[in-house]
Structures are given as structure tokens and as C-alpha cells.
Wavefront OBJ file of the C-alpha trace (Angstrom):
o trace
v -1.457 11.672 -23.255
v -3.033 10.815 -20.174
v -5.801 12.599 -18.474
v -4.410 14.605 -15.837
v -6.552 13.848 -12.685
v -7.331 16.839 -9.742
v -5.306 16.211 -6.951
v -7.002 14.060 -4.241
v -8.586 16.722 -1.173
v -7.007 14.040 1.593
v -3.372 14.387 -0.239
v -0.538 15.860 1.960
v 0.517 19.155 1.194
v 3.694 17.854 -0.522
v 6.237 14.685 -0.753
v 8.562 14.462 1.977
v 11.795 15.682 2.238
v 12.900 12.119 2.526
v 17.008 11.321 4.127
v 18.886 9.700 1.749
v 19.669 5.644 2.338
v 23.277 4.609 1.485
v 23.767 1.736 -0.753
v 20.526 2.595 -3.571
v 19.938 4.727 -5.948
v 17.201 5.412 -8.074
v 16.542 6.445 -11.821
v 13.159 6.971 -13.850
v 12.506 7.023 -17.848
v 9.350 7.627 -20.168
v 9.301 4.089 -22.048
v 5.395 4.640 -23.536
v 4.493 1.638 -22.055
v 1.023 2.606 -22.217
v 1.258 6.693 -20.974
v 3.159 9.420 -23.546
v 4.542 12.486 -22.010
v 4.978 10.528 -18.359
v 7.971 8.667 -16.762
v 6.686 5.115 -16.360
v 9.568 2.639 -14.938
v 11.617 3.078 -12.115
v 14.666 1.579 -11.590
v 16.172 0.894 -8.093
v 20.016 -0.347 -7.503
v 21.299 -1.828 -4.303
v 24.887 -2.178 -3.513
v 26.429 -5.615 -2.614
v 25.174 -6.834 0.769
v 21.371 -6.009 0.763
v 19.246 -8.244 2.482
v 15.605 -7.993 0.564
v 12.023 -9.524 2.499
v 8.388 -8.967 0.949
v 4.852 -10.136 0.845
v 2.914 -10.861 -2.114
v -0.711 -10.718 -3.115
v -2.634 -14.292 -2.874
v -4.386 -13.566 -5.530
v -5.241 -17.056 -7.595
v -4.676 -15.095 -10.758
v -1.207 -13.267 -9.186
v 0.663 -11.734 -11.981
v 4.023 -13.128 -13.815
v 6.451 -10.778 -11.815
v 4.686 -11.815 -8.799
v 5.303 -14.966 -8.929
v 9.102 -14.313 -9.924
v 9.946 -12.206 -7.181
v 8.026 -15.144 -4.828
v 10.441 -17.089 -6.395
v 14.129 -15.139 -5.703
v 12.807 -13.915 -2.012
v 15.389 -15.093 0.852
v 18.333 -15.869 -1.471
v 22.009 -14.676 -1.386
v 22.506 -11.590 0.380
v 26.429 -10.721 -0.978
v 25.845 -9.412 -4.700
v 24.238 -6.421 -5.348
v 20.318 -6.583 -6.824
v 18.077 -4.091 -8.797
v 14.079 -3.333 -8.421
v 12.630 -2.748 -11.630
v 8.932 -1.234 -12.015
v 6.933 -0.091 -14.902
v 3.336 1.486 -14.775
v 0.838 1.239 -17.363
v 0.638 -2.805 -18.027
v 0.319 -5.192 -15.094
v 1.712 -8.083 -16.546
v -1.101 -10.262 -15.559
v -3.242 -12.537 -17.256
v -0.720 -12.514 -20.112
v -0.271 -16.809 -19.827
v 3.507 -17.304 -21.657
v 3.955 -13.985 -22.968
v 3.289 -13.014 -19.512
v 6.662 -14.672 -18.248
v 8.303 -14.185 -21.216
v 8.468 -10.903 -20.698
v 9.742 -11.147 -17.260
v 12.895 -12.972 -18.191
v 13.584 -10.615 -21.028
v 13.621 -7.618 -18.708
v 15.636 -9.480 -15.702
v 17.772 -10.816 -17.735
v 18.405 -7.086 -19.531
v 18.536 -5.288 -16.081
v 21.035 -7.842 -15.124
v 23.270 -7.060 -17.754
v 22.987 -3.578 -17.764
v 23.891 -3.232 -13.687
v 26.049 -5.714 -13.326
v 24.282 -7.592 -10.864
v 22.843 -11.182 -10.802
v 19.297 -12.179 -12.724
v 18.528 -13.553 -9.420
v 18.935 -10.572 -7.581
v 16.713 -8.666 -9.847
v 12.733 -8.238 -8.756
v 10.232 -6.316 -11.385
v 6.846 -5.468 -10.431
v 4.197 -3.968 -13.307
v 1.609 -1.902 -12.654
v -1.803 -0.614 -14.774
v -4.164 -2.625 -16.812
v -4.867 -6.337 -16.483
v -4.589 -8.686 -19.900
v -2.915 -6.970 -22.235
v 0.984 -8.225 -23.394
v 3.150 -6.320 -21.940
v 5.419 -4.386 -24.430
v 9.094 -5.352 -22.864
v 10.680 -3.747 -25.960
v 9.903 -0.368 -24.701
v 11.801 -1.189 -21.109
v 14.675 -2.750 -22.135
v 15.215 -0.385 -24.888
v 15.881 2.043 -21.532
v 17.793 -0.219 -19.303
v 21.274 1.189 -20.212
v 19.707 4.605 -19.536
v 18.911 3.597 -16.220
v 21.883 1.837 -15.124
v 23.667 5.427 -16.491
v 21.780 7.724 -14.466
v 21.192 5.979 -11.097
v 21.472 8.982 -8.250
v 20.852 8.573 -4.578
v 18.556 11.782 -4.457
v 16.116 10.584 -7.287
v 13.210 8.712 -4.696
v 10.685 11.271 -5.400
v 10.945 10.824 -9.074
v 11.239 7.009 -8.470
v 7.430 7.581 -6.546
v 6.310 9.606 -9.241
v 7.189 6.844 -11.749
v 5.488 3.832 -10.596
v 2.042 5.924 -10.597
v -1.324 4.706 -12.390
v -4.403 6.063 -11.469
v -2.665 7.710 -8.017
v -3.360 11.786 -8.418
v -0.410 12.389 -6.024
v 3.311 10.537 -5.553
v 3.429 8.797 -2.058
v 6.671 8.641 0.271
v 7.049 8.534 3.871
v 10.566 8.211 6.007
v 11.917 8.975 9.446
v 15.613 8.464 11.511
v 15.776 6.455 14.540
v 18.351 6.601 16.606
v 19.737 3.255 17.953
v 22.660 3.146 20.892
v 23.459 6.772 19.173
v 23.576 6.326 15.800
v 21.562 7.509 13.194
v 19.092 5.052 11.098
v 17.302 5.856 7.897
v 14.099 4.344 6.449
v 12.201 5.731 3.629
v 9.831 4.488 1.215
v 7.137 4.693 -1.565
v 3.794 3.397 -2.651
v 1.920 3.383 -5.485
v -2.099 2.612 -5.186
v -5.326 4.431 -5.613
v -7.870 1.860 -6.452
v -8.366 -2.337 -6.764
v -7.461 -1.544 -2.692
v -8.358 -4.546 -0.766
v -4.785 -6.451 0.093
v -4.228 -9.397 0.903
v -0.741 -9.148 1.527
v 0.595 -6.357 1.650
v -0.767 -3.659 -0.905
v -0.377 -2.223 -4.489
v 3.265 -1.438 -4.983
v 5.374 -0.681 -2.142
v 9.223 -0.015 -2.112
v 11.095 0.759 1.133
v 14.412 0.838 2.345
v 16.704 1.079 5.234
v 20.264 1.799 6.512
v 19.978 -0.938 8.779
v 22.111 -4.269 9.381
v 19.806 -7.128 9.919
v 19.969 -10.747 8.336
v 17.033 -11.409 5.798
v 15.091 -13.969 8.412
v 14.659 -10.980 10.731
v 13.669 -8.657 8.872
v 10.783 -10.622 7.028
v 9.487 -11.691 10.206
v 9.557 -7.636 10.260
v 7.642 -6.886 7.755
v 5.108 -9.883 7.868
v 3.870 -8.941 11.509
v 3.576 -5.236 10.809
v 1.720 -5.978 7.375
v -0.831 -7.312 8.592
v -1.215 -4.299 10.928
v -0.917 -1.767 7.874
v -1.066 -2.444 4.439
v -3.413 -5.627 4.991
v -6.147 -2.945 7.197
v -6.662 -0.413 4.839
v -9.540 -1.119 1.998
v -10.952 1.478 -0.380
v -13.153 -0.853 -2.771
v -12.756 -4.546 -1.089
v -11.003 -5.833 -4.719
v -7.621 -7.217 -4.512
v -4.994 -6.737 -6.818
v -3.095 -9.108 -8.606
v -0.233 -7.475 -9.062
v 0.076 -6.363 -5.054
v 3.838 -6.385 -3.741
v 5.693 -5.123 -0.617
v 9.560 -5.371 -1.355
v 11.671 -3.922 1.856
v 15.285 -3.675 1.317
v 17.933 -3.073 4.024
v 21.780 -2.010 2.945
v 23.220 -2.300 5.959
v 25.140 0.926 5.244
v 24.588 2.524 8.663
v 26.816 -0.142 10.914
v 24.097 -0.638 13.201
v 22.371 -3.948 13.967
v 18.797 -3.343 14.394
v 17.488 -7.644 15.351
v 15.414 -7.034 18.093
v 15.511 -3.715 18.719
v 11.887 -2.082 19.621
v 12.570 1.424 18.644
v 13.673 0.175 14.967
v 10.518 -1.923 14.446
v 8.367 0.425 16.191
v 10.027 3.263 12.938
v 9.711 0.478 10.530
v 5.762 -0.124 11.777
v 5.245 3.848 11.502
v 6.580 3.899 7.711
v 4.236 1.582 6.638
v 1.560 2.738 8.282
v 2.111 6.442 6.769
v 2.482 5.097 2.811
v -0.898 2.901 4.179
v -2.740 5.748 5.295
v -1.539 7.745 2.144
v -2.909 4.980 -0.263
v -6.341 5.425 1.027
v -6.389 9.238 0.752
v -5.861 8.572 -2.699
v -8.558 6.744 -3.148
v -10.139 6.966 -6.311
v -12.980 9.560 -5.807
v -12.441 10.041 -1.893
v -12.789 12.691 -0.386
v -13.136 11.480 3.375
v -10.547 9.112 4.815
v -12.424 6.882 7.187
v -10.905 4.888 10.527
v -13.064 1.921 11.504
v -12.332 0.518 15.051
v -14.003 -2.765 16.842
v -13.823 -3.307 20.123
v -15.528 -5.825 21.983
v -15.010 -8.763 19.907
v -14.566 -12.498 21.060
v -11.237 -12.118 19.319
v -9.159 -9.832 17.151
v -10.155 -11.595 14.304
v -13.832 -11.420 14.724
v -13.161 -7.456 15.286
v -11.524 -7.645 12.037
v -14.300 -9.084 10.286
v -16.335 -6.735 11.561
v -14.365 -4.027 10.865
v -13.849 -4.999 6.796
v -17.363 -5.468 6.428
v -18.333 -2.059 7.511
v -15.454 -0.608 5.765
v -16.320 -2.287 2.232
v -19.912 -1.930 2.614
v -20.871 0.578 -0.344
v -24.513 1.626 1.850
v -21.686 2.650 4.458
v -19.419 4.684 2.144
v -22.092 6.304 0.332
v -23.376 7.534 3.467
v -19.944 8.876 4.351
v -19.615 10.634 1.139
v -23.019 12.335 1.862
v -22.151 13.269 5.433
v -25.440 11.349 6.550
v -24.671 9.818 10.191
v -26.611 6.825 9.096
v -25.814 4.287 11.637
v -28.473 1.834 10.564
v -25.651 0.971 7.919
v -23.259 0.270 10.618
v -25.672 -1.711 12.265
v -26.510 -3.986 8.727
v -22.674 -4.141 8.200
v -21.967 -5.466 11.303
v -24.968 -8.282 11.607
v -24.114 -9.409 7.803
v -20.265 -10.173 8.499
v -20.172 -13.968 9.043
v -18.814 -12.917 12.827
v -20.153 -13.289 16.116
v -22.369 -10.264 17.219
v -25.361 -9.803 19.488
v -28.013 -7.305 18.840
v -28.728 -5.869 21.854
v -25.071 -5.140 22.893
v -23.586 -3.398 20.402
v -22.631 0.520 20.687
v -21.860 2.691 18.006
v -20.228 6.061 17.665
v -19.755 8.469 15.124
v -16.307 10.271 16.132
v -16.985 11.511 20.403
v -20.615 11.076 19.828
v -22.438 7.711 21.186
v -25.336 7.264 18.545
v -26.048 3.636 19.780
v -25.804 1.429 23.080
v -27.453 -1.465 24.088
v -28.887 -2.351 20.677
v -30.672 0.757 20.753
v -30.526 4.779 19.947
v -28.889 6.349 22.644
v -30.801 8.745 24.764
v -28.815 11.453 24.198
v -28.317 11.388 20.666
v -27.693 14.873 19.014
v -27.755 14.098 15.289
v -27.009 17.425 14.732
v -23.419 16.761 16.222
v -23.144 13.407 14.505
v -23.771 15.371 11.178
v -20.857 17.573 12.173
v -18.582 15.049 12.472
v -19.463 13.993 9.394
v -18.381 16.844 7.383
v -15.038 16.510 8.388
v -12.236 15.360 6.095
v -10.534 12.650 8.495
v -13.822 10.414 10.175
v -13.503 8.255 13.121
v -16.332 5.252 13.215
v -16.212 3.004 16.785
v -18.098 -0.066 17.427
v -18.327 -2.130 20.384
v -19.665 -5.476 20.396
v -20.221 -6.141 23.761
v -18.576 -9.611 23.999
v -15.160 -9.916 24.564
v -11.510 -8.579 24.436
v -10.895 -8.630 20.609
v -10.282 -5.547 18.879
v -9.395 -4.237 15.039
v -8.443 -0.976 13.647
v -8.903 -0.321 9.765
v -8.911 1.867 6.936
v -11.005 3.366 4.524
v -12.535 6.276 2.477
v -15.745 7.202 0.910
v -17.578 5.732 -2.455
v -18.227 8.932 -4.621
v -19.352 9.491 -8.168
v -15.294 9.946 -9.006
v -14.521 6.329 -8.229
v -17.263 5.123 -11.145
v -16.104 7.746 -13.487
v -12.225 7.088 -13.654
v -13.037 3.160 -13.525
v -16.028 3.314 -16.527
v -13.272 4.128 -18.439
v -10.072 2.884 -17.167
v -8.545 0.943 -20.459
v -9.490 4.033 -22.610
l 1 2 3 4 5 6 7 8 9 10 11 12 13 14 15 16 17 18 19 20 21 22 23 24 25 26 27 28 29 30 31 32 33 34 35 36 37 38 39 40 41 42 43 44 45 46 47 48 49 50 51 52 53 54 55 56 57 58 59 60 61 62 63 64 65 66 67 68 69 70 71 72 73 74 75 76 77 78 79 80 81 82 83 84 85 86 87 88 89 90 91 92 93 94 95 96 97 98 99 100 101 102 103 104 105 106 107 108 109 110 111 112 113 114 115 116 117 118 119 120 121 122 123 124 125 126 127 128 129 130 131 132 133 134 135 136 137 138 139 140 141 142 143 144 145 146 147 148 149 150 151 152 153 154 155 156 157 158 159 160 161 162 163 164 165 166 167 168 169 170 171 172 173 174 175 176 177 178 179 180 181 182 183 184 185 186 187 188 189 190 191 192 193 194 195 196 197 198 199 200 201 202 203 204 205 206 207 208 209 210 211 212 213 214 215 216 217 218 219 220 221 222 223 224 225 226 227 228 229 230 231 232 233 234 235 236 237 238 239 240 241 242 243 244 245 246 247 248 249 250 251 252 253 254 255 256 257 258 259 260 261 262 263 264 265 266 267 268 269 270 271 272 273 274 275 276 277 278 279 280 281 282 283 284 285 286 287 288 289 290 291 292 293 294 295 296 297 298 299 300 301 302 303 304 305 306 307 308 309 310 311 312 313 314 315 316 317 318 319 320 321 322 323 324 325 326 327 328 329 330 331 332 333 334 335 336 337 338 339 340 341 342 343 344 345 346 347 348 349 350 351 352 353 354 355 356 357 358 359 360 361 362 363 364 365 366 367 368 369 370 371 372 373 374 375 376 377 378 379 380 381 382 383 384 385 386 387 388 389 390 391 392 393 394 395 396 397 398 399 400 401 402 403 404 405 406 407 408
């Protein structure tokens, strides 16, 4: 049985009362692939006419259903298609077996819903190198297929869950030229938080009509702006997937509509924010902004190298308003930055300007801000327009305990 973790202090007060999304339907079984006592895969079926668009992990060492899903992405939109996830065995590093196991479960989901192998994308979660014991999902695929059920997302979230200490979902409605459409969505991810893609596992879906070139132009642009700025330890996962799925069960064509992608941006940016609260061991969730760059990618340099620096986040988990860190994070990132420009605040207060303390800097205040659960870090450069905006939480004593032990 698996150790049963406190709840994370950042976790919201309960999952959403999500709508429900016409055309899929979810089920959830305890296979034992590595947990006893837990549901562990989730199964996800789409009716006929989904359109599905992701982003993958670059990972040199990407796992086997990785690069299968890579694979399938953009093909034929008519049949129906199926989402399969298990927690507890990533899949990766696993050479043959590795892929073996793949086609045994893609070609067993197939079967049991009726739907093409090409149209059916796993993703496995949990520890790295190990074979992954297919037996134990396929042995549960008729199961599945049985007890499908459009009001079964929170279960789904609860399924695909490793080292998470709470289940993650987000949603809203939109309405477009007065009709109603959905988006929900879940995400799995706690630690080995440093994507470069998209993040962890991520699921969401849509009502919408819209062909499957527009909507992964979609999802790429408002990745990067999401799931690809949040970090909690700076290691990337090799097992990261984003998988968006739209039914087209609401009638309404979304391509190029502002208020759609502007819902669809919000989503993600809610299961984003929710990954980092469940940080392993956090118990501050951190926003890092950059202003003042040459360009937005210089701010973003800047702003991943204070986020990942571990001087920074242990000074955030001990409330110090150290801003000497900031200062070392900044001036080591490989970007441009000049000394005696830079400013630096601590939430409203101004602790630095002009490469210097500021003259009326109350640490007391700084300290204050510091004790709060949800911190707000600004820097300004002092040399251009560019700007960046990520994520993060604090490096505690938690984070080494549940990794020291992880494959125990």
C-alpha cells in the first residue's frame, strides 16, 4: 500500500465541479501496476469525429508511449479514439520491452472500444526503468470499455496520480455567438517539474468544432505561456505529454475566435498553476516576473534561473527576503544583464534599484511578504522591452524526503 502523503497547504479547497463534455467518457480501475488499494489507469473514450493536438517532452531519453502518440498526432479525425493512462511505471528506459508493451495495450484498447489502434494514445506515469507490467492493464481493458460514464473526470484525475497529494482539474463555459462551450481538463504532476513541452500528464477536452491544424496551433502558442513557465525542481520529465481533444459536440466553430482561445489559455494556466502547488514539499507558490529585458527570451532566462535556483527557494521556504540570491540568479543566467540597473522587489516592496539597496528598504515588510502562502518576486533589468512571467514554489525538507525514497 502506498504511503498516504498530507495534502499539499497550496491545494484548492476541493476538485471542481467540472460541466460535462459531450462525446467522452471516462472510466478508472486498480490494475497493481505498482500501487495496491489505488485506481491506477484511466481510460478516456471519444466518439467519432474528435480532432486530437498535443505537445510532447524533448527529452533525448522520451519514453515508448511518447514517442507513439508523436507518432499518431494529426491523423484521421472520423473514427472514434481512446486515451489510455496508467500510474506507477513510466514506461521509459525499458529499450524493446518498452514498446512492446505499448502495442500490446493499443492494440487491446482497440479491441475492447471498438475504435482504431491508431486512434489510441497511452501515456505511463511513475518510476523510470523498470518493465512495465502490461498484463495487469489489459487484463482490465474490457472493464473499462464496460463502464465508461460521462460524469467519471474526477475519478479519471484521481487515477493518473503518482506522487501528486491532491487530484487536479480545472474547466469553464464560454459563450460564443450565444451558445454554450465546455472545456475541462486534468493534470497529473508534483515533481521532475521542469517542461519542456508541455508538462507531466495533461488531458483536456472541449465541446468545440475546430479542424486539428487549428487547434494545435492552439495549444502550441498557449504552452509555451503555461505549462512550459512553471518549474518546481528544473528536471524534465520523460514521460511529459499534453493531449487536448475537441468533440465537436457543441455545433459551434471556435477557428479564430478570441474569447475561445482566451478560455482555452485560462484552463491551462489553472491545471499549470495547480501542478506547482503540488509541488513536492511546497509550501509557498512563487510568481517570478522580468521586465526590462532586451527581449522576452532573455526575461525568460532570467526568470528560470531565479526560479530553479535552490539558494532562491530555500530562502523562500525560510521566509528570508534574501535578495542577494536574486541578484546571483540573475548575473549567472547566460543572459544579458547590467549590474547597476537592475531593481528588485519582493511583492509591493522595492528592495533594490539601481544596482543598489533601496533607500527605503523596510525589511521588516519584505519579511512579511514573505510569510505569505502565494509570493510575488519582480525584477527589472533596466534594458529593454522584453518581459517573462513564471512559476514556481519553495525547496523544503519534504521534497528530499519523498524523493530519497521514491522506488521504495
Amino acid at each position: 500500500m502506498a504511503t498516504e502523503m498530507p495534502v499539499s497547504p497550496l491545494a484548492p479547497a476541493s476538485f471542481p465541479d467540472l460541466p460535462r463534455i459531450e462525446g467522452v467518457r471516462f472510466s478508472t480501475v486498480a490494475a497493481g501496476v505498482k500501487y495496491t488499494g489505488r485506481t491506477d489507469v484511466m481510460l478516456a473514450l471519444l466518439d467519432p469525429g474528435a480532432v486530437i493536438a498535443g505537445v510532447f517532452t524533448r527529452s533525448a531519453t522520451r519514453s515508448a508511449p511518447v514517442l507513439d502518440c508523436q507518432e499518431k498526432l494529426g491523423g484521421a479525425s472520423g473514427p472514434g479514439a481512446a486515451i489510455l493512462v496508467n500510474s506507477g511505471n513510466s514506461n521509459a528506459f525499458t529499450g524493446r520491452n518498452g514498446t512492446e508493451a505499448v502495442r500490446a495495450i493499443t492494440r487491446a484498447t482497440a479491441s475492447a472500444c471498438n475504435v482504431p489502434e491508431e486512434r489510441v494514445f497511452t501515456s505511463s506515469t511513475g518510476v523510470i526503468g523498470e518493465p512495465l507490467p502490461f498484463d495487469r492493464i489489459t487484463a482490465h481493458l474490457e472493464t473499462l470499455a464496460d463502464t465508461v460514464s460521462a460524469d467519471s473526470i474526477e475519478a479519471a484525475a484521481r487515477a493518473i496520480m503518482t506522487t501528486d497529494t491532491f487530484a487536479k482539474g480545472a474547466g469553464t463555459t464560454v459563450n460564443i455567438d450565444g451558445q454554450p462551450v465546455r472545456i475541462v481538463g486534468i493534470a497529473k504532476g508534483s515533481g521532475m517539474i521542469a517542461p519542456d513541452m508541455a508538462t507531466m500528464l495533461v488531458y483536456i477536452f472541449t465541446d468545440a468544432v475546430i479542424s486539428q491544424v487549428d487547434l494545435q496551433k492552439l495549444v502550441s502558442a498557449h504552452n509555451e505561456v503555461t505549462f512550459n513557465s512553471i518549474t518546481v525542481d528544473s528536471d524534465t520529465s520523460t514521460s511529459d505529454t499534453l493531449l487536448v481533444a475537441a468533440t465537436g459536440k457543441s455545433g459551434t466553430d471556435v477557428t479564430g475566435n478570441s474569447a475561445f482561445s482566451d478560455a482555452l489559455h485560462g484552463v491551462m494556466l489553472d491545471l499549470a498553476h495547480q501542478v506547482v502547488r503540488d509541488g513536492e514539499g511546497a509550501t509557498k507558490f512563487v510568481e517570478i516576473t522580468v521586465t526590462g529585458a532586451e527581449t522576452d527570451t532573455d526575461a525568460r532566462i532570467h526568470a528560470l534561473s531565479v526560479a530553479n535556483s535552490p539558494l532562491v527557494k530555500t530562502a523562500i521556504a525560510g521566509e528570508d527576503p534574501n535578495w542577494g540570491r536574486v541578484v546571483m540568479a540573475i548575473g549567472k543566467s547566460g543572459a544579458p544583464a547590467d549590474r547597476d540597473r537592475l531593481s528588485i522587489r519582493f511583492g509591493d516592496v522595492t528592495v533594490a534599484e539601481s544596482g543598489w539597496v533601496s533607500p527605503g528598504y523596510d525589511e521588516a515588510e519584505a519579511a512579511a511578504h514573505m510569510k505569505g502562502q502565494d509570493l510575488r518576486i519582480s525584477v527589472d533589468i533596466g534594458m529593454g522591452q522584453g518581459a517573462a512571467t513564471v512559476w514556481t514554489c519553495d525547496l523544503t525538507h519534504g521534497y528530499i524526503a519523498i524523493n530519497a525514497d521514491y522506488r521504495s
